[in-house]
C-alpha positions as semicolon CSV with decimal commas, in nm:
position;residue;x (nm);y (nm);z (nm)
1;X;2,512;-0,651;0,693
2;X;2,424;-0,803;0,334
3;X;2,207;-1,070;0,308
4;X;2,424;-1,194;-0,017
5;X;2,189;-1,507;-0,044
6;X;1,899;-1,602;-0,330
7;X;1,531;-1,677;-0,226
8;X;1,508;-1,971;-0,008
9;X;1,313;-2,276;-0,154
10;X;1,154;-2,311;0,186
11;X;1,172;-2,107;0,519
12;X;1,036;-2,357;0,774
13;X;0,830;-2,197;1,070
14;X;0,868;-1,859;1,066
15;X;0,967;-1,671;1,436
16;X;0,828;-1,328;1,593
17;X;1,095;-1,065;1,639
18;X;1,060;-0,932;2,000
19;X;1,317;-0,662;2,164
20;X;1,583;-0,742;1,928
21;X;1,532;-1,108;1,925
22;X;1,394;-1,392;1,677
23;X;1,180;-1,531;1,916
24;X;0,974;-1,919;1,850
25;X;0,590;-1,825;1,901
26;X;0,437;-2,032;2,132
27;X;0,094;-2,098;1,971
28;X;-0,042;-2,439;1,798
29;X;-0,179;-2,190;1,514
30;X;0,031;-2,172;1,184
31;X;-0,078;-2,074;0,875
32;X;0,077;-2,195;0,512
33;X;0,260;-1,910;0,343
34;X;0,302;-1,970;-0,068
35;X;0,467;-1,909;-0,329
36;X;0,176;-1,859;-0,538
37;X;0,357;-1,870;-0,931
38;X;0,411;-2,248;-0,845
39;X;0,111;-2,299;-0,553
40;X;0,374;-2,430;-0,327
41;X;0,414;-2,377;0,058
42;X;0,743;-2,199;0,122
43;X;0,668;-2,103;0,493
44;X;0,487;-2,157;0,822
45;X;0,366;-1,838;0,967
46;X;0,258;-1,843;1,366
47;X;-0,039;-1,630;1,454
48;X;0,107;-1,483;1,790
49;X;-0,064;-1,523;2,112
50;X;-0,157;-1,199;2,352
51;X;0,136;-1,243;2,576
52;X;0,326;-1,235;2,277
53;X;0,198;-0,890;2,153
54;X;0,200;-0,725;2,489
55;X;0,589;-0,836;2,484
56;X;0,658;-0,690;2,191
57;X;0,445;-0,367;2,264
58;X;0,634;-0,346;2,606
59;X;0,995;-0,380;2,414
60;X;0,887;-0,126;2,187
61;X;0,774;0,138;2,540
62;X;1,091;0,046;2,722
63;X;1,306;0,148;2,407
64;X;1,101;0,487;2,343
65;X;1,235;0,614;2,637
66;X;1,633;0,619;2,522
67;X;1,522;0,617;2,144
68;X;1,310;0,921;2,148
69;X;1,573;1,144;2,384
70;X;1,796;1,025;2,098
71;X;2,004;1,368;1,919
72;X;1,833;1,383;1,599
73;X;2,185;1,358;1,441
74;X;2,244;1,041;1,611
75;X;1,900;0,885;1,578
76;X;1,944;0,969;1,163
77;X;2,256;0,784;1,136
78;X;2,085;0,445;1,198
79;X;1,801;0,585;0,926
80;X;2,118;0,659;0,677
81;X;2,240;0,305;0,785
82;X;1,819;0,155;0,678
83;X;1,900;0,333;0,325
84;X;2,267;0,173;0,297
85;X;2,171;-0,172;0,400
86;X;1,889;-0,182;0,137
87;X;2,070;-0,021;-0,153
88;X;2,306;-0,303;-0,091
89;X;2,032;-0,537;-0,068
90;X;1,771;-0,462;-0,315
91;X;1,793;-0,726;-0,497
92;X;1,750;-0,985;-0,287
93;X;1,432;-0,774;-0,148
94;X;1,310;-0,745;-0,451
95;X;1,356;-1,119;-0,557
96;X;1,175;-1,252;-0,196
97;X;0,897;-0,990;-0,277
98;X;0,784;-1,161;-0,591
99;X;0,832;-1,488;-0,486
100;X;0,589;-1,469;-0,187
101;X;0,340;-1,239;-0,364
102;X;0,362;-1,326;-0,685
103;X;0,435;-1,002;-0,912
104;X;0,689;-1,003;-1,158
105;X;1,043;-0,883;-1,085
106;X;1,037;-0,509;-1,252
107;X;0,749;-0,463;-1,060
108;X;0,918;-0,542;-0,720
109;X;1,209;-0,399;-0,782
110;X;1,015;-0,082;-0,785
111;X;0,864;-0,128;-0,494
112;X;1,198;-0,138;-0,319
113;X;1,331;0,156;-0,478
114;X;0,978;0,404;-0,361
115;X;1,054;0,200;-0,019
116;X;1,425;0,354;-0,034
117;X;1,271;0,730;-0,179
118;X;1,056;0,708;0,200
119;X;1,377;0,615;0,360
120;X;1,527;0,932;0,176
121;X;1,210;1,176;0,256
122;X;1,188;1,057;0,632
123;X;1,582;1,160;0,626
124;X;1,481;1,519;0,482
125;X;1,174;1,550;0,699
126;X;1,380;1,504;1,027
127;X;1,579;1,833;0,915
128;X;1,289;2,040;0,767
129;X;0,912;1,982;0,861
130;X;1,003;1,811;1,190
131;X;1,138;2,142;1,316
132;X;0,961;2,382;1,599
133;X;0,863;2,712;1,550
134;X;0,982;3,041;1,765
135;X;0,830;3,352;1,800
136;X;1,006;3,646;1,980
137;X;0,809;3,920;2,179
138;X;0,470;3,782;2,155
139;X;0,388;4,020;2,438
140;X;0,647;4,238;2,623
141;X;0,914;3,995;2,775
142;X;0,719;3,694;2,652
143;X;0,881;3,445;2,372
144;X;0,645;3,100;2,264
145;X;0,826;2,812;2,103
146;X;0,663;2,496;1,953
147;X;0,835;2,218;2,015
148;X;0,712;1,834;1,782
149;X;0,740;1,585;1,983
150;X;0,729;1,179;1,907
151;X;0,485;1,006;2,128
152;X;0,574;0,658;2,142
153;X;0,441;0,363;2,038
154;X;0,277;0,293;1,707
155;X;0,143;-0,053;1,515
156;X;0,180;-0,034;1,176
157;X;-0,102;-0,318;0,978
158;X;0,057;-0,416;0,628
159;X;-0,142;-0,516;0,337
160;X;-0,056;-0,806;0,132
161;X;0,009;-0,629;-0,198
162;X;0,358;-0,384;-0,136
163;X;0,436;-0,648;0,117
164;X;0,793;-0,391;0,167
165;X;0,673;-0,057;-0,021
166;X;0,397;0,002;0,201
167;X;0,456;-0,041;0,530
168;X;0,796;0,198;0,426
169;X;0,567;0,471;0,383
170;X;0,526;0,456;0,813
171;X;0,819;0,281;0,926
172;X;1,141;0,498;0,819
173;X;0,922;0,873;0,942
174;X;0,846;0,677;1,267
175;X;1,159;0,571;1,314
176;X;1,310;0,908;1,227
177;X;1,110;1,109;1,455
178;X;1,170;0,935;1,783
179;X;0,897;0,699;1,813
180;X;0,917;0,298;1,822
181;X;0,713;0,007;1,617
182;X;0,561;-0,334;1,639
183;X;0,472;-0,392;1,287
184;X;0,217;-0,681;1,150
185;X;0,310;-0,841;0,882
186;X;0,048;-0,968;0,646
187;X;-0,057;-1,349;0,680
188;X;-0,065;-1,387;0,293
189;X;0,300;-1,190;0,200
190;X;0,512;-1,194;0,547
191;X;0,838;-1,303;0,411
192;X;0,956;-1,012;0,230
193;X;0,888;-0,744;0,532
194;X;1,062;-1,045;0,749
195;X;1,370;-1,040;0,516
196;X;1,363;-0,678;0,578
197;X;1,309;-0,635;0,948
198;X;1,634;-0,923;0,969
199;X;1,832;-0,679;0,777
200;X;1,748;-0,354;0,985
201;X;1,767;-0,584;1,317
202;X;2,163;-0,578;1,243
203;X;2,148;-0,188;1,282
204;X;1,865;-0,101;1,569
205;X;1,871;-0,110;1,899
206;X;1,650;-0,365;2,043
207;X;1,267;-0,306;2,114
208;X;1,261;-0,022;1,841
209;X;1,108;-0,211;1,610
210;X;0,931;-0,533;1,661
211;X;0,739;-0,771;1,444
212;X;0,455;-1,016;1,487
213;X;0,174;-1,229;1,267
214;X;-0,158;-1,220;1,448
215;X;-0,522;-1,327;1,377
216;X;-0,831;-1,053;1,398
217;X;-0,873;-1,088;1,743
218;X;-0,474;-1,032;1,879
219;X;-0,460;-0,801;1,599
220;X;-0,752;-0,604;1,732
221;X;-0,623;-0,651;2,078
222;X;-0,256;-0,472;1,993
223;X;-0,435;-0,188;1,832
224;X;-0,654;-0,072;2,170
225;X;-0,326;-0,160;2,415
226;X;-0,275;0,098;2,702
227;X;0,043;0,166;2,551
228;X;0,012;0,183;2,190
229;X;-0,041;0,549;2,071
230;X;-0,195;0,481;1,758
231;X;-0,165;0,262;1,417
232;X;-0,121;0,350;1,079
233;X;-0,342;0,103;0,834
234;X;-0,353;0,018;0,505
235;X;-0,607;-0,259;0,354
236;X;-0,992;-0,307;0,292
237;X;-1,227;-0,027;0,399
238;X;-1,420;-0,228;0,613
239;X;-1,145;-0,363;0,823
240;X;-1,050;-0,005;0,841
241;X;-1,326;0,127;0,978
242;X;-1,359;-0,116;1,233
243;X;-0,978;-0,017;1,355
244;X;-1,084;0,310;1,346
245;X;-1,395;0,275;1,528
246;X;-1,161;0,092;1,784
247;X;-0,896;0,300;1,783
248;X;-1,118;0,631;1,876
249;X;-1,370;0,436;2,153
250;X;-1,015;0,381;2,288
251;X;-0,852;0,768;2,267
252;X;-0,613;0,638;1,971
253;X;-0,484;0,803;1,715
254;X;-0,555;0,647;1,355
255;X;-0,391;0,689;0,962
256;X;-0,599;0,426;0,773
257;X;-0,581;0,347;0,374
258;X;-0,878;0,192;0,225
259;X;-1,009;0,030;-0,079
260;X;-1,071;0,149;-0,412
261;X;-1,274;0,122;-0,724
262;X;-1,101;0,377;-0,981
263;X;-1,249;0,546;-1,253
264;X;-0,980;0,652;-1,628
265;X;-1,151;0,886;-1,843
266;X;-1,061;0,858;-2,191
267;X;-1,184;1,154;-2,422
268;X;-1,260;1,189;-2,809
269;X;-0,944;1,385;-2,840
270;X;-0,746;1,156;-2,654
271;X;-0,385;0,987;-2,799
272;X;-0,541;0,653;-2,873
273;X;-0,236;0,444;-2,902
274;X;-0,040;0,601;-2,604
275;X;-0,362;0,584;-2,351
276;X;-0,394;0,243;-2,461
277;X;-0,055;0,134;-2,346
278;X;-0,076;0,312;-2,039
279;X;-0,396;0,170;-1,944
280;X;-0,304;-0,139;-2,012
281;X;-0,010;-0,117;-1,786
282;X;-0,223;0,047;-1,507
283;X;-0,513;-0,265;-1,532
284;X;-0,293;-0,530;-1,508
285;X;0,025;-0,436;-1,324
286;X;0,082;-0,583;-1,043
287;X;-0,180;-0,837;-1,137
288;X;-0,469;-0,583;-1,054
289;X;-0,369;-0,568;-0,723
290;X;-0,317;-0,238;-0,625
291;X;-0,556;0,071;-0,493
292;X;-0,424;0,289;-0,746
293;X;-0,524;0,029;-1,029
294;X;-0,790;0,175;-1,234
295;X;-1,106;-0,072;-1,242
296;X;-1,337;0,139;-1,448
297;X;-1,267;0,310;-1,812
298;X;-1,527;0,494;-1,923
299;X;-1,496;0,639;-2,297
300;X;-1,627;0,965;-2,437
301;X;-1,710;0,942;-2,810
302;X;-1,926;0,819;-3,059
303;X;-1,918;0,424;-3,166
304;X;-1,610;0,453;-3,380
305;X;-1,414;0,576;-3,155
306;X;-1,531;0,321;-2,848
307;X;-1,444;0,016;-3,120
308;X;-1,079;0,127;-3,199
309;X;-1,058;0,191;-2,817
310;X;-1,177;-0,140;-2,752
311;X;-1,026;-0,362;-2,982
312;X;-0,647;-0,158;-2,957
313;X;-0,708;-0,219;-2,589
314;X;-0,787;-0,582;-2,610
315;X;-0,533;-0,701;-2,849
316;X;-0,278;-0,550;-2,601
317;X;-0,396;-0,759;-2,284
318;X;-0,402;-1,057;-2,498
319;X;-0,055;-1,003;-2,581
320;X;0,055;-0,943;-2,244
321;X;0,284;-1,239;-2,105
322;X;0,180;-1,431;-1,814
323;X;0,441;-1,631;-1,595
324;X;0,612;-1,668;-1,338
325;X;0,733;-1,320;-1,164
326;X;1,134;-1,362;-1,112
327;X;1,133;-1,471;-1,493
328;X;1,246;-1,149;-1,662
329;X;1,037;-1,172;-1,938
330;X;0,699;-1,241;-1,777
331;X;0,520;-0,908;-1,776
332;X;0,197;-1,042;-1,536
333;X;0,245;-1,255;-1,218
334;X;0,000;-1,442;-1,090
335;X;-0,262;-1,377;-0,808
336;X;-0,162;-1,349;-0,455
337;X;-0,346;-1,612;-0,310
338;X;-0,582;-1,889;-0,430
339;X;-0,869;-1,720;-0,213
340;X;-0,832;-1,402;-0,360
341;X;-0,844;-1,564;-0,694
342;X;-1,125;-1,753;-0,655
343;X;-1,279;-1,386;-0,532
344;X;-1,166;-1,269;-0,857
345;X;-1,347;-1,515;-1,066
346;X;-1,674;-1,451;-0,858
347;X;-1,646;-1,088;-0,966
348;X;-1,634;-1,140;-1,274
349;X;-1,956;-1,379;-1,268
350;X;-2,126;-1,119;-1,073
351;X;-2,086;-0,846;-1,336
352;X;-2,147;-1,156;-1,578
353;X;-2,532;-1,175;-1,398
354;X;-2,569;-0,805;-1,380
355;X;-2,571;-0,812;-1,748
356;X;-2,182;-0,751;-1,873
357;X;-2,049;-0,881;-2,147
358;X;-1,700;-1,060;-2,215
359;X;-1,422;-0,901;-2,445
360;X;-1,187;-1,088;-2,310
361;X;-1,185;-1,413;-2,092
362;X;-0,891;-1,463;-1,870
363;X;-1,050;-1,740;-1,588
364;X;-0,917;-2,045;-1,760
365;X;-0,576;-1,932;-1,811
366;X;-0,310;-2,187;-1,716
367;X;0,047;-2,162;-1,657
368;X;0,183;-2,463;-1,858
369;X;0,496;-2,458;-1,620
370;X;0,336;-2,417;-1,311
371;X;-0,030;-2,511;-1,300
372;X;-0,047;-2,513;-0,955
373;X;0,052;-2,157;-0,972
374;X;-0,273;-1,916;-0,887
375;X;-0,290;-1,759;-1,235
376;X;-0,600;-1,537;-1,439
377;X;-0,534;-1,411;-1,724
378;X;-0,660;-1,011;-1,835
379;X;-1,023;-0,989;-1,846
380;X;-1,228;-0,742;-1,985
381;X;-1,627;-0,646;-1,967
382;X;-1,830;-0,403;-2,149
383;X;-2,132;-0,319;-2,133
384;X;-2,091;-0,200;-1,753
385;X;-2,295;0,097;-1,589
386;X;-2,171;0,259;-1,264
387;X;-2,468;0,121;-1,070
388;X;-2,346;-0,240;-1,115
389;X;-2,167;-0,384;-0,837
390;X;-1,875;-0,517;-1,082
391;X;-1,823;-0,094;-1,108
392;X;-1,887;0,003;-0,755
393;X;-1,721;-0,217;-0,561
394;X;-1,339;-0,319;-0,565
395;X;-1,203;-0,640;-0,723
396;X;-0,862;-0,632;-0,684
397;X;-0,754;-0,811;-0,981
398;X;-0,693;-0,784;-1,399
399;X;-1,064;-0,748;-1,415
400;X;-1,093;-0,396;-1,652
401;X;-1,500;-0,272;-1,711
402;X;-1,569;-0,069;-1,997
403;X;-1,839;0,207;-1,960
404;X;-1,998;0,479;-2,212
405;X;-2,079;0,848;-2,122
406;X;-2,241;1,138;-2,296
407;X;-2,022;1,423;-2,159
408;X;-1,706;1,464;-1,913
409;X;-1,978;1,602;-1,682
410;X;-2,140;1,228;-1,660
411;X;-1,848;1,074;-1,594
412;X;-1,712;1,364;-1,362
413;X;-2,094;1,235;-1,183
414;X;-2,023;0,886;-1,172
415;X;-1,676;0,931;-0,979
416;X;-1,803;1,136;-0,741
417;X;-2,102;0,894;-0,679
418;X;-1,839;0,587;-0,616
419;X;-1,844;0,438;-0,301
420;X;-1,442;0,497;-0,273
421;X;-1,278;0,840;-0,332
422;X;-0,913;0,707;-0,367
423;X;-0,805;0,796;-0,746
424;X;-0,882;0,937;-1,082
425;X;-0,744;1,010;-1,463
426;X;-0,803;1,159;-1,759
427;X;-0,684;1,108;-2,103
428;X;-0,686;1,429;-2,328
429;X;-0,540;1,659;-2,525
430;X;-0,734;1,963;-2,378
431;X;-0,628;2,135;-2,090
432;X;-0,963;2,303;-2,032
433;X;-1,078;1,908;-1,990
434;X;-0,810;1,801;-1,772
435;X;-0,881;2,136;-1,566
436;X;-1,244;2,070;-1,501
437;X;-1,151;1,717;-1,427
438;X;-0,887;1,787;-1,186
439;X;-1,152;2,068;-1,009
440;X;-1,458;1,890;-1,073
441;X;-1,382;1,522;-0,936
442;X;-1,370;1,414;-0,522
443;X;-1,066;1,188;-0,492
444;X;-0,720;1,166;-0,344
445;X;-0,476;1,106;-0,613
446;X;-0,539;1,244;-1,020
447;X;-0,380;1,157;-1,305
448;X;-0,381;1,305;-1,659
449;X;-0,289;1,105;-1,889
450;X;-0,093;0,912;-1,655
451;X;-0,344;0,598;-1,564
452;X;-0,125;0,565;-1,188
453;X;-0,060;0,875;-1,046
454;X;0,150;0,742;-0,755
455;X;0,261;1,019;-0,558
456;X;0,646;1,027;-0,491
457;X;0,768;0,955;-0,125
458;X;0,777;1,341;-0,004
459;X;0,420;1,390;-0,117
460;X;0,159;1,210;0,068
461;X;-0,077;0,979;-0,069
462;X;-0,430;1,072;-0,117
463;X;-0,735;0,949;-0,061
464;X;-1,081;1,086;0,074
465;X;-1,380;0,896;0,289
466;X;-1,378;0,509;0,271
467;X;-1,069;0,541;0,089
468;X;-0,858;0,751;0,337
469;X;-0,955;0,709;0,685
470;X;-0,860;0,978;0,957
471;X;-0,663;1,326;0,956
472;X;-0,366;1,225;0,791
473;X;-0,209;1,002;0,487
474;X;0,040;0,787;0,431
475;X;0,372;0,884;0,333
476;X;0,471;1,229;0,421
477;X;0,164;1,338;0,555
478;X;0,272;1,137;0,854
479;X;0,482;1,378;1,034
480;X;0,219;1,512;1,216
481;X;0,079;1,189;1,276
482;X;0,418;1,071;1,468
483;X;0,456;1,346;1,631
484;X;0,224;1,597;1,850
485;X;0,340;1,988;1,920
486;X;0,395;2,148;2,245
487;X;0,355;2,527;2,287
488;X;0,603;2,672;2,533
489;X;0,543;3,080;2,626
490;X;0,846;3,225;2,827
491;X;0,915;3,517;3,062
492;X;1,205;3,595;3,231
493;X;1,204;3,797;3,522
């Protein structure tokens, strides 16, 4: 199947996809989907109703039962078929993806090519790691075998900012590995993983993957079901934790991805020009939005140095081009959502009262085209300590804070004192820097001299305490999260 078809200027009420089906929800709640670069309603979006859910959940334990006694080599030949269908389609993916978030067209195109890489690792990991294990003459006459198993029924709960990317670093390894999916697509960015779950409907068999839009409650309700195994989450911290909390008082198993507030280190010996430009594309890619942005720079050095720092990095976000995402040349989209905007520009006045001072201003930036559109410009604060909340807490947004330490040692300190242990860089010269900063700081995902160190599909993606919730992570990591083993000792008489 190829979708073969632009962005639609409007997609009416959006349906549920239940055992194979596009099904009309019945519930009186909707909720406006945008296109945020113009501030236009493109969609309807039902929140579905209980029954709904449990029909979708009992689709998806119906199907396990064929799906998961599957041959491998069969059950990967639909996966192969996921790649094929969205090489074929990327484009269009990538194009629906920044229209309903908001991000600029390189950037979502990249997103649909790591979403492909999963597609390619959960391939590899149904050959390799998904394997049992057999050991001969344990005792005289006696053999043991492991044998993975899937176990059946998973939610997957999508955050709005890789509305694709994300929930591809569950669905293909679930999928792979014999177990079946109803997925929840976020209430600000549902179109593109809709788009997507229309193109693999023309290649599953019904019930293996379903698809609904629900409010807290329902949401909450599909987690703890009798038949749901566990869910795989990505999103605040604090939502997280209350899934989790749920998902254990109810004997579920849980993956969860939390927030972050990331710290860059840049050092005296540090490529000036080179960190700037790769700080400024890990600020305010993607708009901010991302748990991998960093939030917090803090610069080693005496005053000299901070000022060139400071002023190289500020005459490059003022440069940057703000517009609308599928024009090629904008290089910053605008924010997701008008609430999360406005929660931007609070932020900022926050770290404003805490005693910060503006660099750079970006809350009255306007889109002359579009100012409807949800636009900020870059912003940037100095004069921030790690005890403010503007440090400590996550923004989500082109909001960059500038802080000054003494030593690497401080600023090795303040990381490990954040509230969120997701990701970390350094930008040196030194290796005997970068190796005391890789040892010395308690995160998830490091970077040196690479400000997003975005771990490739066949590594899994860190992140420690608030920041990665439960035994497992997110991409391959999620093998043994799919799957439980069975030990099997033999004698033959």
């Amino acid at each position: 199947m190829s979708l073969l078809q632009p962005p639609k200027t409007n997609y009416g009420k959006m349906k549920l996809f239940i055992n194979g089906k596009w099904v009309e929800s019945s519930t009186d709640k909707y909720v406006p989907v945008y296109d945020p670069g113009k501030g236009e309603i493109i969609a309807e979006m039902p929140l579905a109703t209980k029954e709904e859910v449990e029909a979708a959940i009992e689709a998806a334990y119906e199907a396990f039962k064929s799906w998961s006694r599957m041959p491998v080599p069969d059950r990967l030949q639909y996966i192969f078929r996921i790649k094929y269908l969205m090489e074929e389609n990327k484009e269009i993916l990538a194009r629906v993806n920044t229209q309903n978030h908001g991000k600029v067209i390189r950037e979502s195109r990249g997103d649909v090519r790591r979403s492909i890489e999963n597609v390619e690792a959960a391939i590899s990991v149904a050959y390799s790691l998904a394997k049992g294990e057999y050991q001969q003459e344990i005792a005289k006459g006696v053999d043991e075998i492991l044998i993975r198993e899937p176990l059946g029924v998973f939610t997957i709960v999508s955050p709005f900012n890789f509305p694709i990317m994300i929930p591809f670093w569950f669905i293909p390894y679930a999928l792979a590995l014999g177990d079946t999916l109803v997925v929840k697509a976020s209430s600000t960015t549902p179109l593109p993983l809709m788009v997507t779950v229309e193109m693999l409907a023309e290649t599953l068999p019904p019930g293996v993957i379903n698809m609904v839009y629900t409010d807290h409650e329902v949401g909450e309700y599909m987690v703890t079901h009798p038949k749901v195994e566990g869910t795989a989450f990505v999103g605040t911290s604090s939502a997280g934790l209350r899934l989790y909390e749920l998902s254990a008082k109810h004997g579920k198993r849980f993956l969860g991805g939390g927030s972050a507030s990331n710290y860059a280190v840049v050092m005296p010996d540090a490529d000036l020009e080179r960190t700037v430009h790769n700080l400024r594309d890990s600020k305010f890619g993607n708009a901010g939005q991302r748990c991998l942005a960093i939030q917090n720079i803090v610069i080693i050095g005496d005053d000299s140095f901070y000022n060139k720092f400071k002023n190289a990095f500020a005459e490059l976000a003022r440069k940057i081009k703000i517009g609308y995402g599928l024009d090629e040349t904008s290089e910053m989209g605008p924010i997701a959502s008008k609430k999360y905007r406005e929660s931007i520009i609070k932020w900022i006045e926050i770290g404003l009262s805490e005693g910060a001072k503006l660099v750079l201003d970006g809350r009255e930036y306007k889109n002359p085209e579009y100012p409807n559109g949800f636009y900020l410009g870059p912003t940037i604060l100095e004069g921030v300590t790690p005890d403010m909340k503007i440090a400590s807490e996550e923004i989500f947004g082109p909001v960059a804070n500038l802080l000054r330490a003494d030593s690497l040692d401080e600023a090795i300190e303040w990381v490990n004192k954040n509230k969120y242990h997701h990701s970390a860089a350094i930008f040196t010269r030194s290796g005997k820097w970068a190796r005391e900063f890789i040892h010395g700081v308690y995160v998830g995902n490091v970077g040196v001299n690479i400000g997003i160190a975005a771990p490739v599909g066949w590594f899994p993606f860190g992140g420690k305490k608030l920041a990665g919730l439960g035994s497992h992570h997110p991409q391959i990591d999620v093998v043994d999260f799919f799957t439980d083993r069975k030990v099997v000792i033999t004698r033959w008489w």
